[in-house]
Biotite code that builds the C-alpha atoms (Angstrom):
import biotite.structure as struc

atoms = struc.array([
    struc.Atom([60.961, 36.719, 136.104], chain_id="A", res_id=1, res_name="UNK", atom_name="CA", element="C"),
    struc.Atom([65.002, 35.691, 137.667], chain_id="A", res_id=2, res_name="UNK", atom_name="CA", element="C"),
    struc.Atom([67.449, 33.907, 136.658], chain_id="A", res_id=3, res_name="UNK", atom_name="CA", element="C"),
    struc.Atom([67.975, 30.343, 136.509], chain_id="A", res_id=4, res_name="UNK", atom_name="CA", element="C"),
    struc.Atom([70.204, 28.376, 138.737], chain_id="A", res_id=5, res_name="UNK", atom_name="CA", element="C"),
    struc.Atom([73.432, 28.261, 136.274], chain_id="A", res_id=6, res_name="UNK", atom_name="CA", element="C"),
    struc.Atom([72.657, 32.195, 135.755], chain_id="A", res_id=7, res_name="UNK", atom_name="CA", element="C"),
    struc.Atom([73.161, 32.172, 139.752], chain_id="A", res_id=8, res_name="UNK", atom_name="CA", element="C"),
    struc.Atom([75.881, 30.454, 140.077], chain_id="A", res_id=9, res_name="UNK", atom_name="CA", element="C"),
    struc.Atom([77.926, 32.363, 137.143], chain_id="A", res_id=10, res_name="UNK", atom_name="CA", element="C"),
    struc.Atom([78.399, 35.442, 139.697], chain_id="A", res_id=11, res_name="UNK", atom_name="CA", element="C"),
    struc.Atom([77.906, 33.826, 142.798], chain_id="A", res_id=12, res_name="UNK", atom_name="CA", element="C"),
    struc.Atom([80.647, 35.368, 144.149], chain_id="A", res_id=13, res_name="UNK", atom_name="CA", element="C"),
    struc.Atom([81.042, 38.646, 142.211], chain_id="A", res_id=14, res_name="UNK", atom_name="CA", element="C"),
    struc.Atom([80.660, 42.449, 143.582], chain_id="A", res_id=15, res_name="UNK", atom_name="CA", element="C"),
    struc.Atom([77.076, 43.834, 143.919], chain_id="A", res_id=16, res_name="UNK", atom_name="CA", element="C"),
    struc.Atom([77.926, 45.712, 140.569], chain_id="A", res_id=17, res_name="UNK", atom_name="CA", element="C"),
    struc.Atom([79.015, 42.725, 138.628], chain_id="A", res_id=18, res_name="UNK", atom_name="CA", element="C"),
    struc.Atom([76.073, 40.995, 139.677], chain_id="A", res_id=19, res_name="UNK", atom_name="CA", element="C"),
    struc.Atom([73.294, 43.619, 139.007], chain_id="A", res_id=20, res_name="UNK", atom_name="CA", element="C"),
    struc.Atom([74.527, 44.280, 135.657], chain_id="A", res_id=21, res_name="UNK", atom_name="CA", element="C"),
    struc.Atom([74.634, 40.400, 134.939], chain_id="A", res_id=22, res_name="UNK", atom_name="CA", element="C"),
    struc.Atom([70.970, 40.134, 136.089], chain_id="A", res_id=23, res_name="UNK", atom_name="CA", element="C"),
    struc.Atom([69.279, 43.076, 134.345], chain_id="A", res_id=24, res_name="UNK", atom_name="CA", element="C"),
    struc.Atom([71.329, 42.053, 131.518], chain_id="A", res_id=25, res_name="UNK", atom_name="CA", element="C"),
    struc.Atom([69.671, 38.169, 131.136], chain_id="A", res_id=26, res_name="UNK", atom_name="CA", element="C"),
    struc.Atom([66.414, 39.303, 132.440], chain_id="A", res_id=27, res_name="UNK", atom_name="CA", element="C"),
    struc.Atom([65.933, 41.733, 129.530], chain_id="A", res_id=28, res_name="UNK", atom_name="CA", element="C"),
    struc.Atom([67.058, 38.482, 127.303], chain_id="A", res_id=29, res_name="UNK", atom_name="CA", element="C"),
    struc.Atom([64.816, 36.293, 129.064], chain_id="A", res_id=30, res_name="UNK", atom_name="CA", element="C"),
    struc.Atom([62.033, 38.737, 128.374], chain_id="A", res_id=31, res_name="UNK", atom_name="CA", element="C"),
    struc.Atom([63.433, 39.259, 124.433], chain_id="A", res_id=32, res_name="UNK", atom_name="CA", element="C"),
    struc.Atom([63.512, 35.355, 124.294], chain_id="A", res_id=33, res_name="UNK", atom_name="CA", element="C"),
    struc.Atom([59.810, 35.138, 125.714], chain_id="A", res_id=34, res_name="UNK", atom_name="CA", element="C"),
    struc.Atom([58.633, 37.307, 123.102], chain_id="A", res_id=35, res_name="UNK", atom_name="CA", element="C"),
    struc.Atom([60.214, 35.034, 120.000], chain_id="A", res_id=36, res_name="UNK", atom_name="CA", element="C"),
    struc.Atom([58.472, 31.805, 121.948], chain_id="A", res_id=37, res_name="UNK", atom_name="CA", element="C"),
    struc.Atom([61.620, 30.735, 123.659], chain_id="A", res_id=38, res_name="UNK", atom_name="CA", element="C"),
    struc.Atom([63.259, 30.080, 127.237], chain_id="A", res_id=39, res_name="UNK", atom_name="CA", element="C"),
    struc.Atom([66.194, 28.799, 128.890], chain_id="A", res_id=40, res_name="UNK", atom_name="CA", element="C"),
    struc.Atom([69.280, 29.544, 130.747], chain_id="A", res_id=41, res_name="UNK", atom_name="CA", element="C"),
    struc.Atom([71.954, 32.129, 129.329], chain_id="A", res_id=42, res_name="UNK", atom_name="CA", element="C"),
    struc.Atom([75.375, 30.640, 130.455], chain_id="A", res_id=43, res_name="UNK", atom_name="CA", element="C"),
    struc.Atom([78.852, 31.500, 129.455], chain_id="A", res_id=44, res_name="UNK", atom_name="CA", element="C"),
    struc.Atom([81.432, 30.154, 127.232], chain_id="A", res_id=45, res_name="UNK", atom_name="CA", element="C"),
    struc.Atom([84.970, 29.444, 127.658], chain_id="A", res_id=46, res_name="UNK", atom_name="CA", element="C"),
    struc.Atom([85.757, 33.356, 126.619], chain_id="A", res_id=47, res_name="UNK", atom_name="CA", element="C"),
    struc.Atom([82.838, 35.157, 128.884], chain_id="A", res_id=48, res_name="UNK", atom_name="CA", element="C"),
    struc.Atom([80.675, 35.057, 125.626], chain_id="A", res_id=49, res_name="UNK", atom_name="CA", element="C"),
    struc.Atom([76.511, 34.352, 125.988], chain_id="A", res_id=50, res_name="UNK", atom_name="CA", element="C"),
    struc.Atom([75.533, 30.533, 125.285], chain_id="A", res_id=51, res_name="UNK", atom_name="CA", element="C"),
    struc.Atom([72.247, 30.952, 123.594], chain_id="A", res_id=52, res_name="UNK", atom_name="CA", element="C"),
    struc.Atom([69.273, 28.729, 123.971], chain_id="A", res_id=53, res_name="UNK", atom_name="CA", element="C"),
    struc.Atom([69.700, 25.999, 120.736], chain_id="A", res_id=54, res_name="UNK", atom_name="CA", element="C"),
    struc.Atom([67.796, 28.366, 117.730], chain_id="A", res_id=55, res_name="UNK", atom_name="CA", element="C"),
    struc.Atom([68.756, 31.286, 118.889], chain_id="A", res_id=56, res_name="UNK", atom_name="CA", element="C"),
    struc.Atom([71.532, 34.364, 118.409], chain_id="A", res_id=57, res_name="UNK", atom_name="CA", element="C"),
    struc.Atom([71.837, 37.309, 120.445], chain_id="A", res_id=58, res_name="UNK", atom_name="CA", element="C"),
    struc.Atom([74.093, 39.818, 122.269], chain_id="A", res_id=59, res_name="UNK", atom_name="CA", element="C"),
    struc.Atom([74.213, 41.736, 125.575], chain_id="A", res_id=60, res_name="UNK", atom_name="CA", element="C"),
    struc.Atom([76.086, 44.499, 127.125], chain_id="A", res_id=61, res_name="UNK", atom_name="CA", element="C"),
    struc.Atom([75.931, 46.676, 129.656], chain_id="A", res_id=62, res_name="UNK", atom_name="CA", element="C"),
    struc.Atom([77.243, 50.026, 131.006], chain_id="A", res_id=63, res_name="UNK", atom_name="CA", element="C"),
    struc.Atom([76.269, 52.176, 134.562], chain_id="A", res_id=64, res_name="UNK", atom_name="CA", element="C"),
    struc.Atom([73.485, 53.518, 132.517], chain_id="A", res_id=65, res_name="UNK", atom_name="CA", element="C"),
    struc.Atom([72.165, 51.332, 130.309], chain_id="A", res_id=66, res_name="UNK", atom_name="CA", element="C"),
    struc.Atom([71.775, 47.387, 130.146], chain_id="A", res_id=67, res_name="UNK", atom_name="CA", element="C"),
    struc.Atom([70.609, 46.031, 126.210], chain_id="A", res_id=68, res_name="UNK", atom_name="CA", element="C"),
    struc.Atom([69.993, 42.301, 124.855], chain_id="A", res_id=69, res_name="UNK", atom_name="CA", element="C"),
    struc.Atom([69.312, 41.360, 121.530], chain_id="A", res_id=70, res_name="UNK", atom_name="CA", element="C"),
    struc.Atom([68.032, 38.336, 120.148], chain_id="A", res_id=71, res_name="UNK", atom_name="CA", element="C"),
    struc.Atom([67.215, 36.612, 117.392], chain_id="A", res_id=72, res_name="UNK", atom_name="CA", element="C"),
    struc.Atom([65.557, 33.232, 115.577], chain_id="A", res_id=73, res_name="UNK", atom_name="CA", element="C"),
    struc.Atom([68.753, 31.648, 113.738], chain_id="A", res_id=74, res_name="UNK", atom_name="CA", element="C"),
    struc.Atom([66.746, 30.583, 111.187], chain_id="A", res_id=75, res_name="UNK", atom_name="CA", element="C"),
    struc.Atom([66.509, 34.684, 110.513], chain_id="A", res_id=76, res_name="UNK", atom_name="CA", element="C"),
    struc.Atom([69.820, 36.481, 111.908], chain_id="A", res_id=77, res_name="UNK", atom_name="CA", element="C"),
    struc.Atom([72.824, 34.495, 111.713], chain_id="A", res_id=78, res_name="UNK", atom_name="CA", element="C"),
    struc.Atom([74.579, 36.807, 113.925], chain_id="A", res_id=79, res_name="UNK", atom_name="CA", element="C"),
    struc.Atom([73.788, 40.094, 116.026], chain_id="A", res_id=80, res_name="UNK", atom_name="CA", element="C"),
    struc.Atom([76.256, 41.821, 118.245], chain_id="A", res_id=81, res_name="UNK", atom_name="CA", element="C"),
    struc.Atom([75.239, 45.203, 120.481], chain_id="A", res_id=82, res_name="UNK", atom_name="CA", element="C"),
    struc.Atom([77.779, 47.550, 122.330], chain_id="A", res_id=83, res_name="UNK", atom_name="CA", element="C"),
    struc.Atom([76.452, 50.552, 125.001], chain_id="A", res_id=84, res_name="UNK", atom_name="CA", element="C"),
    struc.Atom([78.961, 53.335, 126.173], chain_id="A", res_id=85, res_name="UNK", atom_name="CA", element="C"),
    struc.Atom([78.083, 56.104, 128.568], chain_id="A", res_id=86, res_name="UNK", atom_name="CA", element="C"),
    struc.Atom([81.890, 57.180, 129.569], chain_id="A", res_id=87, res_name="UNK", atom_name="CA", element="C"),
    struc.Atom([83.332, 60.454, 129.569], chain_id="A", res_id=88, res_name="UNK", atom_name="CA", element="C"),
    struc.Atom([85.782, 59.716, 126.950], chain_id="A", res_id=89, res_name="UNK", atom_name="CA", element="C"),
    struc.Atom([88.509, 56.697, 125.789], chain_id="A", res_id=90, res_name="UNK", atom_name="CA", element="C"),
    struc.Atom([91.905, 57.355, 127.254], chain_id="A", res_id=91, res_name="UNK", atom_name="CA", element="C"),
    struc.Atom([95.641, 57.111, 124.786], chain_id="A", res_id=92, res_name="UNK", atom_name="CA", element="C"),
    struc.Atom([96.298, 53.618, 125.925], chain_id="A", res_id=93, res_name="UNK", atom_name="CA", element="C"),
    struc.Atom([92.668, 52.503, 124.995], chain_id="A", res_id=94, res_name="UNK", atom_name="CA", element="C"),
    struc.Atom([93.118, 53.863, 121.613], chain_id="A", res_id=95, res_name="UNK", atom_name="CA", element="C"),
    struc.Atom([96.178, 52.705, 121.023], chain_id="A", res_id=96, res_name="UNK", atom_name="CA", element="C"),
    struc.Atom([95.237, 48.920, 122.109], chain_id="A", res_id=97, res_name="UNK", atom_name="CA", element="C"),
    struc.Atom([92.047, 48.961, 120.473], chain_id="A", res_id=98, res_name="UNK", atom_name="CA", element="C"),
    struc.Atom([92.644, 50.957, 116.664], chain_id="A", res_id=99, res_name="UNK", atom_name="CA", element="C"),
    struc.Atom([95.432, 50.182, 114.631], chain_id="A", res_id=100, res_name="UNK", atom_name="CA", element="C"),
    struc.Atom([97.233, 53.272, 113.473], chain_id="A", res_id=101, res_name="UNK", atom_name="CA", element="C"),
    struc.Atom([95.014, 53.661, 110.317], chain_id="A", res_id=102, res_name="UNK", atom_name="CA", element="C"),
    struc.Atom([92.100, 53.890, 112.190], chain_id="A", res_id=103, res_name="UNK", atom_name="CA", element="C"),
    struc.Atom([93.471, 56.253, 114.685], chain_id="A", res_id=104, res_name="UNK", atom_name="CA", element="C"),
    struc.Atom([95.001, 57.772, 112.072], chain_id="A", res_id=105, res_name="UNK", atom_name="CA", element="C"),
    struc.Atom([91.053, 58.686, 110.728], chain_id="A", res_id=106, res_name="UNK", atom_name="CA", element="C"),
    struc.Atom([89.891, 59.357, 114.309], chain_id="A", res_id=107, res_name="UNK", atom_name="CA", element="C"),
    struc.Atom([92.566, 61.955, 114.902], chain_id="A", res_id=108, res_name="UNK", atom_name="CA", element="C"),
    struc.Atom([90.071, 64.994, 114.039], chain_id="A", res_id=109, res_name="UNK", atom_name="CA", element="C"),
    struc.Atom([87.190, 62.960, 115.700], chain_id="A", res_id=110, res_name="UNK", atom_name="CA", element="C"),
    struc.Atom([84.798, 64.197, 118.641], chain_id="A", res_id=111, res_name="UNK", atom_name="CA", element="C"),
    struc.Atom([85.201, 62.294, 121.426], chain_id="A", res_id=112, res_name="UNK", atom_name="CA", element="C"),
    struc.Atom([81.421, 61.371, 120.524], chain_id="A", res_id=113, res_name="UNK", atom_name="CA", element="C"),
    struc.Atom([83.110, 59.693, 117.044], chain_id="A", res_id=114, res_name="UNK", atom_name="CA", element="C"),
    struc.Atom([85.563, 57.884, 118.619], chain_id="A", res_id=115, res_name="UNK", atom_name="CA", element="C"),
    struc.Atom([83.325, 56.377, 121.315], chain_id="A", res_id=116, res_name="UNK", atom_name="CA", element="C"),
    struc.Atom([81.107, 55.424, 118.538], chain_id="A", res_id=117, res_name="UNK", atom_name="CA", element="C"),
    struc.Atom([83.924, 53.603, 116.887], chain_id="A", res_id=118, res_name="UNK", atom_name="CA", element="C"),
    struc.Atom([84.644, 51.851, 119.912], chain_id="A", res_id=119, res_name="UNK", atom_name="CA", element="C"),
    struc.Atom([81.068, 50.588, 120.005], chain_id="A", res_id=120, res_name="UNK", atom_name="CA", element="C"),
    struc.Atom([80.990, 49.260, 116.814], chain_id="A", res_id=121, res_name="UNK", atom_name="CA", element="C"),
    struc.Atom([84.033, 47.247, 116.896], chain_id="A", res_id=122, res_name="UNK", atom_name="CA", element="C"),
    struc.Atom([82.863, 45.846, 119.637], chain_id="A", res_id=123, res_name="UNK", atom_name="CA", element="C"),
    struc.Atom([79.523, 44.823, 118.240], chain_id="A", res_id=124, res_name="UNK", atom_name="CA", element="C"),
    struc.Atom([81.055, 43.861, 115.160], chain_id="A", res_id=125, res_name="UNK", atom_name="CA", element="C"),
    struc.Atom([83.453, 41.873, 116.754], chain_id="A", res_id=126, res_name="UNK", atom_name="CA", element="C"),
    struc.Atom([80.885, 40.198, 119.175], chain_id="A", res_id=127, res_name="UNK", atom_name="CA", element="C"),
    struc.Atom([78.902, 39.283, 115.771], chain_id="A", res_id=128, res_name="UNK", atom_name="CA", element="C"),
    struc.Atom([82.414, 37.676, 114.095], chain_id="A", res_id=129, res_name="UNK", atom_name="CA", element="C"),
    struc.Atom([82.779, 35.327, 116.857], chain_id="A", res_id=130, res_name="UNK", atom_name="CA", element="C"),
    struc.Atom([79.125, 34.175, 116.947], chain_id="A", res_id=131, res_name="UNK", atom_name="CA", element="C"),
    struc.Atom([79.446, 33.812, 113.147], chain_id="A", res_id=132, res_name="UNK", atom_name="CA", element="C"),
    struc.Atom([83.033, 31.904, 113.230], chain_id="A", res_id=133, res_name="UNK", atom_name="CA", element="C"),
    struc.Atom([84.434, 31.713, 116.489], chain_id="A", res_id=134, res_name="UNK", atom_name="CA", element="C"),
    struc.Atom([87.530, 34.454, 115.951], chain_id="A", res_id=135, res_name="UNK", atom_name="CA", element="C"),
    struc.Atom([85.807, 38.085, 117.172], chain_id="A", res_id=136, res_name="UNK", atom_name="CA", element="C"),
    struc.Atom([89.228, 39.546, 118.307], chain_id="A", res_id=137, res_name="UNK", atom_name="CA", element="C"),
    struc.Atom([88.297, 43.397, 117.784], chain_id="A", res_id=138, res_name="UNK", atom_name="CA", element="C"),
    struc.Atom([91.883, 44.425, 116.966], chain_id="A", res_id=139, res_name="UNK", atom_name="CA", element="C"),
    struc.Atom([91.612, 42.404, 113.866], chain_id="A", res_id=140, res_name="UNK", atom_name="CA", element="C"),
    struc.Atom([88.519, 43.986, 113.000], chain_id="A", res_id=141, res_name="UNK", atom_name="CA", element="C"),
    struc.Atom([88.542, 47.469, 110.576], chain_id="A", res_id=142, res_name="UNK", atom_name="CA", element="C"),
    struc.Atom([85.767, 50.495, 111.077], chain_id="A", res_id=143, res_name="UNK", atom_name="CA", element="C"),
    struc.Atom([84.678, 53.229, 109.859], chain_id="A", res_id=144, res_name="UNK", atom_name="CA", element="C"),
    struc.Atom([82.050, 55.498, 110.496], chain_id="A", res_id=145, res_name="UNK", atom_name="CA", element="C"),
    struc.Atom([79.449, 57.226, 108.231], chain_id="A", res_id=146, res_name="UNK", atom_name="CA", element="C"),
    struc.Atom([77.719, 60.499, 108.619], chain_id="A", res_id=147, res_name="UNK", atom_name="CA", element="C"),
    struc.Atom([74.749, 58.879, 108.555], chain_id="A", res_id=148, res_name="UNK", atom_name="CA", element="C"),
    struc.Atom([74.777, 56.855, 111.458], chain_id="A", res_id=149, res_name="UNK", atom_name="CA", element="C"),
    struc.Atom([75.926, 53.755, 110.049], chain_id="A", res_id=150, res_name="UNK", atom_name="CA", element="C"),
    struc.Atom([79.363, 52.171, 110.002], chain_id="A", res_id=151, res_name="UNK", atom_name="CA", element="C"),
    struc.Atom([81.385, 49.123, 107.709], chain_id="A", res_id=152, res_name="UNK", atom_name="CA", element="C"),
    struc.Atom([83.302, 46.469, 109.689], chain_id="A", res_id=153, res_name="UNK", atom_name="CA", element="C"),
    struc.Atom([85.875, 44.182, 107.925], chain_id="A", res_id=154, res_name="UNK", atom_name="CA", element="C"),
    struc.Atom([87.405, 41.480, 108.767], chain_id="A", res_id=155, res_name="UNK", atom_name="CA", element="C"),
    struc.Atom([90.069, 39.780, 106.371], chain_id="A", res_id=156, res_name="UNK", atom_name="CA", element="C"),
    struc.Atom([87.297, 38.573, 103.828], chain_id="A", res_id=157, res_name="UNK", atom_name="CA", element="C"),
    struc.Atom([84.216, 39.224, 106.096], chain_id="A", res_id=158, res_name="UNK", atom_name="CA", element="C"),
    struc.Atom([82.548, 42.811, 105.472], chain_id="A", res_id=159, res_name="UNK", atom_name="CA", element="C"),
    struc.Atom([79.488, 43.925, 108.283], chain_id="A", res_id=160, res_name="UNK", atom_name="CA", element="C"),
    struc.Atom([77.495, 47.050, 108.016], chain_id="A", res_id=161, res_name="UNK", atom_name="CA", element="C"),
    struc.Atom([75.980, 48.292, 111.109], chain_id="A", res_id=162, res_name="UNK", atom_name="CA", element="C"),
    struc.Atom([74.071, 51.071, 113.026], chain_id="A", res_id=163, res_name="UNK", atom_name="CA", element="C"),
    struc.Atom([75.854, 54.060, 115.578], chain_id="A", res_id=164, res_name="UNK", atom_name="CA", element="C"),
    struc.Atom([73.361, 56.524, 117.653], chain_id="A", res_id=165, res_name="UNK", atom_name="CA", element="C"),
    struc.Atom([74.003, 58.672, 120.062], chain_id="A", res_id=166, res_name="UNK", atom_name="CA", element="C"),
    struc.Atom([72.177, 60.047, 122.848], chain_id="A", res_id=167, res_name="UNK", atom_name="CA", element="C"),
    struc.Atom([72.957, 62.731, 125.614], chain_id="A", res_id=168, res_name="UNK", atom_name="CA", element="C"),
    struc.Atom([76.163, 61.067, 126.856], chain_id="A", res_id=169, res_name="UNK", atom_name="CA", element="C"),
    struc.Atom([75.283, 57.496, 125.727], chain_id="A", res_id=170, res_name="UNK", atom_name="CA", element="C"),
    struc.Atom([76.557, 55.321, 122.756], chain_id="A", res_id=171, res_name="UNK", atom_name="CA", element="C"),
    struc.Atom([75.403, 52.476, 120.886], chain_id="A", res_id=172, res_name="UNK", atom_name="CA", element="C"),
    struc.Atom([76.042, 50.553, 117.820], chain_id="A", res_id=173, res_name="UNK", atom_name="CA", element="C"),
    struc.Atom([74.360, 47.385, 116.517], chain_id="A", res_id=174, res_name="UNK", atom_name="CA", element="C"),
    struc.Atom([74.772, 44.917, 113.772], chain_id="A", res_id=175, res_name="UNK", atom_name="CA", element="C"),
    struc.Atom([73.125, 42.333, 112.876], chain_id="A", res_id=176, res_name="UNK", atom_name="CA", element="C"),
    struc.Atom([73.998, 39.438, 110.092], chain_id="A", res_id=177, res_name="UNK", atom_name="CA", element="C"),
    struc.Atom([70.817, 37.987, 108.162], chain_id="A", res_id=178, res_name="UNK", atom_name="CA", element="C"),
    struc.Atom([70.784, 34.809, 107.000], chain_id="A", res_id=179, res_name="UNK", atom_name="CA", element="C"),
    struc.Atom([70.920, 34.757, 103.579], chain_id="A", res_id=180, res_name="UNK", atom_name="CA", element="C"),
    struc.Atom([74.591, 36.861, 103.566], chain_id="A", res_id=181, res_name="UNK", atom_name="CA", element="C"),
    struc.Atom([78.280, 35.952, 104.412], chain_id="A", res_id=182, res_name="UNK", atom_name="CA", element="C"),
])
């Protein structure tokens, strides 16, 4: 399996990094979208986001250890969004830019583990808003994390419930947004 020739051409030019993250990235889409009976190129939007095949939702993401896609029938999932973390940690300024002070306020007594998973799942959450409606700005969007490995997103009136593991030094969260809801 490889990419197709818009794939190519999207990091044509980009560091060797870049540009194996990008491919293990769509092939493990293109394999995802073989298995649901479906095929064709993954481009990119005006904001960096994934341009799915017509019929079909997903996410991707990528970190040095890990590379995930999801995907989806639309006629199923209306949405999905996936984040991956493997760093040692999110620095003041990240925190700051990325939690409002009610949410750091709550992560204060958090493991670094805890606040990584937060991270994650605005992210995913976010990357699910903007498939849904266009607007997946993650500062706008509200977390929280359970206990249990699950966590609540909320956007003005839009409320997403979602999935957080973690594994040796790896993070991930997941949501996905049936059909029949929002």
């Amino acid at each position: 399996m490889r990419l197709f020739d818009g794939e190519r051409a999207l990091v044509g030019n980009a560091k060797a990094k870049r540009r194996r993250e990008f491919t293990e990235t769509r092939l493990l889409a293109h394999e995802a979208l073989r298995r649901i009976g479906h095929d064709g190129p993954i481009l990119k939007g005006s904001d960096g986001e994934p341009l799915w095949p017509s019929g079909i939702v997903g996410s991707l993401s990528h970190c040095p250890s890990l590379c995930v896609a999801a995907v989806a029938s639309a006629e199923r999932i209306r949405a999905v969004g996936v984040d991956v973390d493997d760093s040692d940690g999110l620095s003041d300024g990240i925190m700051r830019f990325v939690f409002s002070s009610e949410e750091l306020a709550s992560l204060r007594m958090a493991s670094s583990v805890e606040r990584r998973a937060a991270f994650c799942a605005k992210e995913a959450a976010s990357k699910a808003l903007s498939a849904l409606d266009g607007t997946g700005d993650f500062r706008k969007v509200s977390v929280s994390l359970k206990a249990d490995g699950t966590f609540a997103a909320v956007r003005r009136d839009v409320a997403l419930r979602g999935q957080w593991r973690f594994y040796d030094r790896l993070v991930s969260a997941m949501v996905a947004v049936p059909s029949e809801t929002v």
